[in-house]
Structure formats: structure tokens, C-alpha cells
N, C-alpha and C positions, 0 to 999 in steps of 0.2 A: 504493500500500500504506500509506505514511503517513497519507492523506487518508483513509483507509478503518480505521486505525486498529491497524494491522495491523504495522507497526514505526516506528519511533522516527523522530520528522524528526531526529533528530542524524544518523540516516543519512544522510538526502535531502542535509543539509547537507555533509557528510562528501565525498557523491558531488560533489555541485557544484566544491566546489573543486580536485578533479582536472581540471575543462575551463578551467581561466586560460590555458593553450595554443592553445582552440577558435580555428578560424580561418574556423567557418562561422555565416553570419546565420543560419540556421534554428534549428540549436543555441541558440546564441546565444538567440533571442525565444522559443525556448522556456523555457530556463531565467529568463530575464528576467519571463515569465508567472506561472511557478511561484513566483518570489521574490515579486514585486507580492501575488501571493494571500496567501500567508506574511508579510509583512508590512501587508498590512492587517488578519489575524488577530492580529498580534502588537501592532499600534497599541491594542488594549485591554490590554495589558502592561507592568510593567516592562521588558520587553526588547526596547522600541521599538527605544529607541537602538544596542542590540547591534546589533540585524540592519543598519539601516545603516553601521556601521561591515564587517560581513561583506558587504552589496553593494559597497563602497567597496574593499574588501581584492580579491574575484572578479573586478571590471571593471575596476581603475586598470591591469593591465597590459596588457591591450589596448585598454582608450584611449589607452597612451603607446605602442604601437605604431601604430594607425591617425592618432593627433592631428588635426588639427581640420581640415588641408586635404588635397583628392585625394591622390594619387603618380600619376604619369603608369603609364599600361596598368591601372587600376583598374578593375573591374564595376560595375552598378547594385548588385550585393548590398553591395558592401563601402561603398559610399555612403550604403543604410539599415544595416547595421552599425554604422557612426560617428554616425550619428544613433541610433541606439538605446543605444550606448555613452555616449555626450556627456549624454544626457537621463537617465540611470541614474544615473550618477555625478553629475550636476550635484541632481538632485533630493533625491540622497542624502546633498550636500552636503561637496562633494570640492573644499577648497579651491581648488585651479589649477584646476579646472573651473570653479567661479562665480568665479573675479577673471576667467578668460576670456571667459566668457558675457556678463558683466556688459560688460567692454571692448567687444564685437563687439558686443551691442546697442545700445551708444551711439553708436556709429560707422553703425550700420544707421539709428538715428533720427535722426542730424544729416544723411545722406544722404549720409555720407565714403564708406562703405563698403558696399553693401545684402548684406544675407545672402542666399545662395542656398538655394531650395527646403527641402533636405534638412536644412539648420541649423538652419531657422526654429523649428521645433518644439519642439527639443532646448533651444534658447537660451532661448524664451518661457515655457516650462517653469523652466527654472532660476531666471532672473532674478526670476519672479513668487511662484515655490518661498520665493523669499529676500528677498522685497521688502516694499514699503510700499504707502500709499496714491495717491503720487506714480506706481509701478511701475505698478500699473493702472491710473491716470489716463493713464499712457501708452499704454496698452496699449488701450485702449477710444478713444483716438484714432484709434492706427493701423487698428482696426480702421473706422470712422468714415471713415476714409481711404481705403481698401482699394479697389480701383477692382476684382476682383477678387472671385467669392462663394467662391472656393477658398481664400484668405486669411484672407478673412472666419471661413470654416468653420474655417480654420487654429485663429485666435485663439479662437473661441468655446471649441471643446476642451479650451483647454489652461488658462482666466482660471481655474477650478476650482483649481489649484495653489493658488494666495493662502491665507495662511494664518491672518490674523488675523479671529476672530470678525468686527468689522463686517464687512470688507471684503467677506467672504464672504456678507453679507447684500445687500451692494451689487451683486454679482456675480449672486444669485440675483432678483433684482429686476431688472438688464439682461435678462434670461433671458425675461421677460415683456414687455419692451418692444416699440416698435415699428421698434426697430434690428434687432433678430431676427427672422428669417422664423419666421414659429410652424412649420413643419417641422425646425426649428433649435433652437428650444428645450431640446426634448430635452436635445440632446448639450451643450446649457452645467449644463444641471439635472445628467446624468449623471458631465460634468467634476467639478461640486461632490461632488458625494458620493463619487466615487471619490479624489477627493484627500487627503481625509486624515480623520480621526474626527472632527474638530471639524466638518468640511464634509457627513461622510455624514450625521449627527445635524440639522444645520441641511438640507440638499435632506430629509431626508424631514418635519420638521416643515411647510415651505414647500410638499411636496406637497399634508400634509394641509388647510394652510388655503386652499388656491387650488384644492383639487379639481373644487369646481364648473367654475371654469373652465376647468381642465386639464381634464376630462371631456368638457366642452361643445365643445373645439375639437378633439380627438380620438377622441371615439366612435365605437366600432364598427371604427377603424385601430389596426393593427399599431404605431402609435408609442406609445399607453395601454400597450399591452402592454409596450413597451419599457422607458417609460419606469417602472414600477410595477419590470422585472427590474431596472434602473441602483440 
């Protein structure tokens, strides 16, 4: 109804923060969805920063109930839960979340400690959310490293976070490379633009000056398509 124009997102907002209780991932990734859209709407605003500080306010309390490792008799749900938790908040920029992210990465890349599966994401996101040029110098390593196309795919997804102009130039330029399987592409071009205004503004200029080739290596597949919806 909001999207339609029909009542007021203060409501929608309104509703949202009645489910800080939610204790189910569907929930959860739904309203998670709904914020991401409303806050990529709101990144042409003054009231960027509001909304993150309202994702930060909705999630910190069931991030400090799930926190960062199992509890013994847990599900798979409540595993992508805490990853979907941990990436919201870290992205959003929830202090104890990136000095944690930040910690468990460097422990994952010295080999003290490796992240499991469901962290990866959440962590790579944040750390890159909030990083430098060093941050993805790491990160295009590991990937580099990655013995593993699941990894790989991992990293490609998430290098889009990065938030400084260059970098983001650097990241759309890997995208084309022959590190990336051109079935892959895509989803690091889509990374970019989804990450943040600065990033959607640069993936679609980069569309336009490499269309010939972007055309030529996808004509007539469902990933043009794709990648034109990204």
C-alpha cells in the first residue's frame, strides 16, 4: 500500500518495529527486503542516515540474542538468520558488529581462525562496507585463492559493498576480467550497483561504455536480461 502510494511509509515503519521480538528467518528476510528497497530509495535523500540508524535500532536486538556463534540444538534457519542479522547490522554500521567482523576477518586471513560458510558473507560485506583499498586488495586475493567456484561466487557478490569512488571503478573493471567467468560477471556488475548510489551511478555508466561487449558475450541469454534488470 505504501509502494502503491496509498498510505504513508511512516506506517510501514511504524509496523516494522513491532517485530524486534521476531524469532523467524522468513519474517525476518522479508522485512530485511523491504528495508534494503526503502533504503536504496532513501540513498537519494537527506534521510540516508536516519534509516540506518532505524535498521540498527530493528536488528541490534536480535543480533544480541543470536550473536555471532551456534547455541547447541540450533536449525539451519536460525544459522541464515545470524547471517542475515550480522550483514544488516554490520552494513549498517553497528559498531560491535564491524570491530567484530573486522576481528574474525583477520583471524580468517592469517589462517588463526577460518570463518565458516554462513559468516563469510555477512563478514565480507561489512568489513568491505567499511574498508579501504588494502580491504579489497584482500579480498581479490582471497578470492585468487579460493580453491572453490562457491567462494569465488561468494566474494564476487559481495566486493560491490566498497564504497569509495575509485575503488568501485577497480571492482567494476575485475568484473570484466579474466578472473571472472563471464557467466559471473553479472553478479559482481549487479553487486556494484546494488551497493550503494555512488556504485549504482558508476555499474550503469560502465554498462553503457562496454555494451558492445557486454552484448556480444551475452546475446540472445537470459543474463543481458539480467543484467540491464541489476
Amino acid at each position: 500500500q505504501a509502494r502503491a502510494g496509498i498510505i504513508s511509509t511512516v506506517e510501514v515503519l511504524k509496523v516494522m518495529e513491532a517485530f524486534v521480538n521476531e524469532p523467524n528467518y522468513t519474517v525476518w528476510s522479508d522485512l530485511s527486503c523491504n528495508l534494503g528497497i526503502l533504503s536504496t530509495l532513501l540513498s537519494h535523500t537527506d534521510f540516508y542516515e536516519e534509516i540506518q540508524v532505524f535498521v540498527k535500532d530493528v536488528f541490534s536486538p536480535i543480533g544480541e540474542r543470536l550473536g555471532w556463534d551456534p547455541k547447541p540444538g540450533e536449525g539451519h534457519l536460525d544459522a541464515l538468520l545470524r547471517g542475515l542479522v550480522l550483514g544488516k547490522l554490520g552494513k549498517a554500521g553497528h559498531k560491535a558488529t564491524l570491530e567484530e567482523a573486522r576481528r574474525r576477518f583477520k583471524d580468517h586471513v592469517e589462517g588463526k581462525h577460518v570463518l565458516s560458510a554462513d559468516l563469510r558473507s555477512p563478514v565480507y560485506v561489512t568489513v568491505l562496507k567499511h574498508g579501504d583499498s588494502t580491504t579489497l586488495d584482500t579480498m581479490l586475493k582471497l578470492h585468487k585463492q579460493a580453491d572453490m567456484q562457491e567462494e569465488k561466487n561468494r566474494i564476487e557478490r559481495v566486493l560491490g559493498a566498497i564504497s569509495q569512488p575509485e575503488l568501485i571503478q577497480k571492482v567494476l573493471t575485475f568484473a570484466l576480467s579474466e578472473e571472472v567467468r563471464p557467466q559471473d560477471t553479472v553478479s559482481v556488475i549487479g553487486g556494484v550497483a546494488g551497493g550503494s548510489k555512488q556504485g549504482r551511478k558508476a555499474a550503469w555508466k560502465f554498462v553503457r561504455d562496454n555494451w558492445e561487449e557486454l552484448y556480444n558475450r551475452y546475446q540472445g541469454g537470459f543474463l543481458i536480461s539480467r543484467l540491464i534488470k541489476v
